[in-house]
N, CA, C and O of each residue as an XYZ file, in Angstrom:
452
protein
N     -12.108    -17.229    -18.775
C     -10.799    -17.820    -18.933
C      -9.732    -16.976    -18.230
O      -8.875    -17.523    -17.536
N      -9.774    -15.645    -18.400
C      -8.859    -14.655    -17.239
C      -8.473    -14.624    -16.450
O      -7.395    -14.197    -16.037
N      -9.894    -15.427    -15.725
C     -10.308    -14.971    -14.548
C      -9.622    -16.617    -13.608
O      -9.001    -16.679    -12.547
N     -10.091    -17.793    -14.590
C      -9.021    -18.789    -13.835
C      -7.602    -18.514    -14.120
O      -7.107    -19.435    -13.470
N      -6.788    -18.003    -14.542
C      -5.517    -17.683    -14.902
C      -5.243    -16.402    -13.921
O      -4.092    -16.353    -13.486
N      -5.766    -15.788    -13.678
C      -5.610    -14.588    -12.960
C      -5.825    -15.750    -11.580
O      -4.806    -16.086    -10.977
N      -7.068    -16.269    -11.178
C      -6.966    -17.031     -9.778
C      -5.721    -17.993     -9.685
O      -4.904    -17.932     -8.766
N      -5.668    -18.783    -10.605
C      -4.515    -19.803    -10.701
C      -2.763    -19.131    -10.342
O      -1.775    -19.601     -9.776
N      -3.026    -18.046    -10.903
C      -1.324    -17.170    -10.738
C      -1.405    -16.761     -9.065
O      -0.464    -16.942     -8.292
N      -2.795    -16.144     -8.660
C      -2.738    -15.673     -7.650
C      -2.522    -16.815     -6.204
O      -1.858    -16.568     -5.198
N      -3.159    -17.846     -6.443
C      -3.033    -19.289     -5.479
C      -1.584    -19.735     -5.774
O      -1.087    -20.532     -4.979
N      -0.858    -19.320     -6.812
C       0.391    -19.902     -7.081
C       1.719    -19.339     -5.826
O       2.561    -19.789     -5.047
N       1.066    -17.896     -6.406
C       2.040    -16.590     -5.692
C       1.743    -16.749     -3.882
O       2.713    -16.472     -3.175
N       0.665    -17.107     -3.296
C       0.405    -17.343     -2.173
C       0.768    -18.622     -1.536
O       0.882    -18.715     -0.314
N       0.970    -19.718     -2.433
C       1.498    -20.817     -1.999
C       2.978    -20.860     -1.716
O       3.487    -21.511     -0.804
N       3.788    -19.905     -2.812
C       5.300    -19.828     -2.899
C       5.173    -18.654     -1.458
O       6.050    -19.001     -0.666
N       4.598    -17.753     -1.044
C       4.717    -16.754     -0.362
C       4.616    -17.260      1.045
O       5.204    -16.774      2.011
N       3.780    -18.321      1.056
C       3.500    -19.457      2.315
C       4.744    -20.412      2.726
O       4.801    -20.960      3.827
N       5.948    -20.583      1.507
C       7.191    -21.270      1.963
C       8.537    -20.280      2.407
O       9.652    -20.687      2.736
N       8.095    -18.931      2.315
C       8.847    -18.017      2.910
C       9.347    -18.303      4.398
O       8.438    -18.470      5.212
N      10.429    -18.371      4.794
C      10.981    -18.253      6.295
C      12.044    -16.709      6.243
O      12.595    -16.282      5.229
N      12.107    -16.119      7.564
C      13.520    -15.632      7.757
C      13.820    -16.758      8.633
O      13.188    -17.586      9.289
N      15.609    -16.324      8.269
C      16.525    -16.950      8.987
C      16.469    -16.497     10.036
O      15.898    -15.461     10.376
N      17.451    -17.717     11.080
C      17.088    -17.151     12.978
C      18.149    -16.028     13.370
O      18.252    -15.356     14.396
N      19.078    -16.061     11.923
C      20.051    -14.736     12.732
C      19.392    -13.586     12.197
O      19.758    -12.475     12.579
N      18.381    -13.715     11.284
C      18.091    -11.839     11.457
C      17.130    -11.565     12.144
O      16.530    -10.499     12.011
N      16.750    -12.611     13.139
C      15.561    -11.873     14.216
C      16.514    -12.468     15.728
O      17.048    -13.538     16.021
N      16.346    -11.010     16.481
C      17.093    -10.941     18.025
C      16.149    -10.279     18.676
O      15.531     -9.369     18.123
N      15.881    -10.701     20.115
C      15.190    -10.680     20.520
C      15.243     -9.121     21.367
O      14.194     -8.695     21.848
N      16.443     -8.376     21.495
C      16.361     -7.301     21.723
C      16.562     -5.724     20.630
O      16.592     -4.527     20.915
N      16.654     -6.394     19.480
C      16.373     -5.816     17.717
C      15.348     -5.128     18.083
O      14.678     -5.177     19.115
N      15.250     -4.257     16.843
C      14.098     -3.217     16.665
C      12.902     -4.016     16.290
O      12.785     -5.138     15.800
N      11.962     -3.016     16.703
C      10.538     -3.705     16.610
C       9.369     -3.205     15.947
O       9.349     -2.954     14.742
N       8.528     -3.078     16.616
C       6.954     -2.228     15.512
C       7.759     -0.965     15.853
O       8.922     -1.367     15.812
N       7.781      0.162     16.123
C       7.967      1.190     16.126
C       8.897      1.728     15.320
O       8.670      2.668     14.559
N      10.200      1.046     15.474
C      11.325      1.096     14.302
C      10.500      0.798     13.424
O      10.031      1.789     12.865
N       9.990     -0.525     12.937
C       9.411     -0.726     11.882
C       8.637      0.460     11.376
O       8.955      0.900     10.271
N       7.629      1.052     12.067
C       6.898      2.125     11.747
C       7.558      3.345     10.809
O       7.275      3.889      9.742
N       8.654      3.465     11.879
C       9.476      4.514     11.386
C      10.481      4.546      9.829
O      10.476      5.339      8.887
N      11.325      3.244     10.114
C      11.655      2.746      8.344
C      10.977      2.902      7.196
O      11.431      3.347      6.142
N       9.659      2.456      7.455
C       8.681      2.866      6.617
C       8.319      4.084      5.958
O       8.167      4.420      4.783
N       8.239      4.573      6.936
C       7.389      6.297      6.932
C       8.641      6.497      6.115
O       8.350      6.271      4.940
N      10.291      6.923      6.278
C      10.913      7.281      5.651
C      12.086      6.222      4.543
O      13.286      6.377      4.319
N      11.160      5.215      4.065
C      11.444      4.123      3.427
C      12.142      5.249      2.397
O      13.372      5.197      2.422
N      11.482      6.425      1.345
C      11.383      6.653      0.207
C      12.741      7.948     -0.055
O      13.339      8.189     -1.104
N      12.906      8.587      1.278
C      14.025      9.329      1.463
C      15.733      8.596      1.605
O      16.745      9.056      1.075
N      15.640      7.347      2.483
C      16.577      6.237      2.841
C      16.948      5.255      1.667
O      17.888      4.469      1.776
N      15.963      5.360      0.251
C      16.680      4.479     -0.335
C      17.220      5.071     -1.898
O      17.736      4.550     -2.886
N      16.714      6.699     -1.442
C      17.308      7.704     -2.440
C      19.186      7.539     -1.574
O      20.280      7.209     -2.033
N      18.831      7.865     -0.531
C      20.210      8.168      0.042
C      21.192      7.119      0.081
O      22.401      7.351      0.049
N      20.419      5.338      0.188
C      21.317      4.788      0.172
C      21.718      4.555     -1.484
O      22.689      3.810     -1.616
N      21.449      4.791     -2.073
C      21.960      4.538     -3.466
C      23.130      5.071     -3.707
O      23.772      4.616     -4.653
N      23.981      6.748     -2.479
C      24.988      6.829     -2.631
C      25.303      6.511     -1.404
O      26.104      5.602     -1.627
N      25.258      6.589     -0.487
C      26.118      6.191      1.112
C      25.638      4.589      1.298
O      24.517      4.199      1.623
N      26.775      3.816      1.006
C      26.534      2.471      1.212
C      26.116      2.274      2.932
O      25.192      1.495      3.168
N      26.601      2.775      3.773
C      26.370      2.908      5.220
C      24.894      3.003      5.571
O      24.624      2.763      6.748
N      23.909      3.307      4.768
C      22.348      3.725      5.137
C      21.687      2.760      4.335
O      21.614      2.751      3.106
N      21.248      2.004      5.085
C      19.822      0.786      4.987
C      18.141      0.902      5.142
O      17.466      1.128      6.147
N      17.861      0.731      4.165
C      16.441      1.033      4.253
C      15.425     -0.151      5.446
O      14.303     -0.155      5.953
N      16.397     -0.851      5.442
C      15.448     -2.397      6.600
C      16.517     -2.942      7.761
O      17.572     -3.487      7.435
N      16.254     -2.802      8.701
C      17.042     -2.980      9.973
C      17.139     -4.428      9.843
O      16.120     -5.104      9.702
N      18.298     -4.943      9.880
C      19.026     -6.447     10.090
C      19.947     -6.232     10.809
O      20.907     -5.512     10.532
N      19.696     -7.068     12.228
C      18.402     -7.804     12.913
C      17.402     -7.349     13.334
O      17.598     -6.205     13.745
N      15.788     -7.875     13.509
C      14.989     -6.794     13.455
C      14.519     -7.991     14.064
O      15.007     -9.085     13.778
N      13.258     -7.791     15.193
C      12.513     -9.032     15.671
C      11.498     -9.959     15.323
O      10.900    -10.707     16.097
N      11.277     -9.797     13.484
C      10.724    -10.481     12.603
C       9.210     -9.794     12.632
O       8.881     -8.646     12.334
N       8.458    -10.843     13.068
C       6.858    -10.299     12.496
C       6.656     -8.809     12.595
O       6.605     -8.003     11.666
N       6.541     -8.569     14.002
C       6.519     -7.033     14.243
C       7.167     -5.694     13.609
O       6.642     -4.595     13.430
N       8.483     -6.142     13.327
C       8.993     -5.480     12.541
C       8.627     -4.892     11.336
O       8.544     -3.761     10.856
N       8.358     -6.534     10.876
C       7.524     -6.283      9.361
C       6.674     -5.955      9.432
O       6.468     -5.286      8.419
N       5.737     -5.952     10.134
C       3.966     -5.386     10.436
C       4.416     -4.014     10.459
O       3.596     -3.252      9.947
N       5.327     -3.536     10.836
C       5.172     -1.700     11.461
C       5.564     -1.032     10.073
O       5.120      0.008      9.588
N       6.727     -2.101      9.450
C       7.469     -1.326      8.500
C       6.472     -1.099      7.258
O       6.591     -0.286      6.342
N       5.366     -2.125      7.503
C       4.130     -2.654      6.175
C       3.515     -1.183      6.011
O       3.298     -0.568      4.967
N       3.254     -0.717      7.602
C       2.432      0.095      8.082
C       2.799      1.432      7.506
O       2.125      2.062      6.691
N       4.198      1.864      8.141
C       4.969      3.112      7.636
C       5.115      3.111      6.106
O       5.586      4.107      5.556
N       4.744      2.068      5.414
C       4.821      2.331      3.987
C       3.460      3.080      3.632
O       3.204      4.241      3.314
N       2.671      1.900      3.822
C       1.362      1.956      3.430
C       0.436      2.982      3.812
O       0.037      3.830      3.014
N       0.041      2.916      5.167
C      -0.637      4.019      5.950
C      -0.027      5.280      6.032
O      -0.679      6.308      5.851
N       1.620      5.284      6.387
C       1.838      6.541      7.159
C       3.129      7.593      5.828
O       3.494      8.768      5.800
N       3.412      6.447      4.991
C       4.306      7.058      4.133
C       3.740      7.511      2.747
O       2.983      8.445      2.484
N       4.512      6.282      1.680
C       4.380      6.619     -0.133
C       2.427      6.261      0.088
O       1.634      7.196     -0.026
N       2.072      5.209      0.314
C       0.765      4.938      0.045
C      -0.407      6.011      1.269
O      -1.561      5.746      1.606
N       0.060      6.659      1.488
C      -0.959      7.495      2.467
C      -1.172      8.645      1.110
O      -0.547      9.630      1.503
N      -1.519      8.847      0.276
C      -1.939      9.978     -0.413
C      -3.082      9.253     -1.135
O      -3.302      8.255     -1.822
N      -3.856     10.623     -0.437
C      -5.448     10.358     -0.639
C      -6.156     11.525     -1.701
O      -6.401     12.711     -1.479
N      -6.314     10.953     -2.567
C      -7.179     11.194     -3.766
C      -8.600     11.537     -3.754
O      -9.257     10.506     -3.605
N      -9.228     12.429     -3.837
C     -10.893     13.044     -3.727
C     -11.166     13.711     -5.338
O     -10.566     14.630     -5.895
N     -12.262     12.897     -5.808
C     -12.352     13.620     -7.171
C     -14.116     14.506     -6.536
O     -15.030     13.982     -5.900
N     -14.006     15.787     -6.991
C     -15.112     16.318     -5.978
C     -16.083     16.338     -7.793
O     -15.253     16.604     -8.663
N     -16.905     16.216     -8.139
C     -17.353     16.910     -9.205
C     -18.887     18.163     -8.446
O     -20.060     17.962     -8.128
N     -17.930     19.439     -8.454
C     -18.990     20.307     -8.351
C     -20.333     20.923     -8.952
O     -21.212     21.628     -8.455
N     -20.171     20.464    -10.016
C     -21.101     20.905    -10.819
C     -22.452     19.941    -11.111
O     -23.408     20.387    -11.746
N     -22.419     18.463    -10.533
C     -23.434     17.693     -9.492
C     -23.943     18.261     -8.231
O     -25.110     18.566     -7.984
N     -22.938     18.361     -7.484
C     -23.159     18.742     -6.333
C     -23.946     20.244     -6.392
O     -24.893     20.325     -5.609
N     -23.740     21.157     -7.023
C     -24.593     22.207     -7.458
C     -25.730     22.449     -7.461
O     -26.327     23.321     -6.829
N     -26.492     20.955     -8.871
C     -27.504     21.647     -9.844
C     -28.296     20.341     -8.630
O     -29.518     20.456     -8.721
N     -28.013     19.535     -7.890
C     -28.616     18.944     -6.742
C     -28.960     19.460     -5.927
O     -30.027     19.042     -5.478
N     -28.147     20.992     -5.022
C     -28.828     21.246     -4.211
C     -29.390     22.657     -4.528
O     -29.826     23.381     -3.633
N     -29.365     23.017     -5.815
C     -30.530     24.069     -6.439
C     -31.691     23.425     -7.021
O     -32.235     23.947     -7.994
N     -32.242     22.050     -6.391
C     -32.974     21.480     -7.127
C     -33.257     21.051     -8.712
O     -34.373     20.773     -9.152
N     -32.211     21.053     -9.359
C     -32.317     20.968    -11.054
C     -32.044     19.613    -11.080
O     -31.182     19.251    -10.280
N     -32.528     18.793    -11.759
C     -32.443     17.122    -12.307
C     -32.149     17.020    -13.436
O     -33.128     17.147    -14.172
N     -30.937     16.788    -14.100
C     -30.638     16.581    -15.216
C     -31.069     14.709    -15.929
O     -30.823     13.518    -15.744
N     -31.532     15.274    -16.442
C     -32.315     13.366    -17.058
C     -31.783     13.559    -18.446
O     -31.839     14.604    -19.094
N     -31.108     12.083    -18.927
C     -30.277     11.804    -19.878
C     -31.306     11.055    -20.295
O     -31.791     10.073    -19.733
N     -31.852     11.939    -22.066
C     -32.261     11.019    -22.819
C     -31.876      9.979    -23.561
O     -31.197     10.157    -24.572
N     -32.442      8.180    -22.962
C     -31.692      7.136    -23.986
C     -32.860      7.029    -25.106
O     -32.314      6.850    -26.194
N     -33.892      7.063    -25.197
C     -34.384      6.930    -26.087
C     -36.294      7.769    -26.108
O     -37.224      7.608    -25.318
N     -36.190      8.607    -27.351
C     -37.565      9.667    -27.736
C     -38.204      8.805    -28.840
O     -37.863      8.297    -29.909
N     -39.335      8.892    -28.032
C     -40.294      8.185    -29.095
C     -41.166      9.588    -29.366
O     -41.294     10.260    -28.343
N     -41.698     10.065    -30.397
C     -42.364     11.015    -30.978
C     -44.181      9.973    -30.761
O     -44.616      8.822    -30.749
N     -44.548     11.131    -30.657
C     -46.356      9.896    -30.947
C     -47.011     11.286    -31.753
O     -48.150     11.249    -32.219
């Protein structure tokens, strides 16, 4: 039952996300592009500390040349900025008793005879 409610919300959110347009004045054809985009991104998290007091500093370039823009800026978030921190859980003490040859075997069930 979740699981259609969880699909049903998600086909909902993609259908409304599918009637999205920008308008034609915030894309110009000599506006910033993937690279700006790239760059907004990367420092999305510094720019919107700062604009909270200097009304003058924008975290998203308007006019910007639409797709590209957004593709770079997706990018500088995701890949190159807040979402680039990479997580490694190492457990050494596997890695150890594996390559000193020791096998730890978890008893589920001792039958006595």
């Amino acid at each position: 039952m979740r699981r259609g409610r969880a699909l049903l919300l998600l086909v909902a959110v993609a259908a409304l996300a599918a009637c999205a347009r920008q308008i034609p004045a915030a894309v110009a054809a000599g506006a910033p592009g993937i690279l700006r985009g790239l760059w907004d991104g990367f420092v999305f998290p510094w720019a919107w500390i700062v604009s909270l007091f200097v009304p003058e500093v924008s975290v998203y370039a308007v006019p910007n040349n639409g797709g590209w823009y957004d593709f770079g800026y997706f990018l500088g978030i995701v890949v190159f900025g807040v979402g680039a921190r990479r997580t490694r859980i190492v457990y050494r003490t596997a890695r150890t008793r594996r390559r000193a040859g020791v096998v730890d075997a978890k008893v589920i069930r001792d039958e006595a005879e």
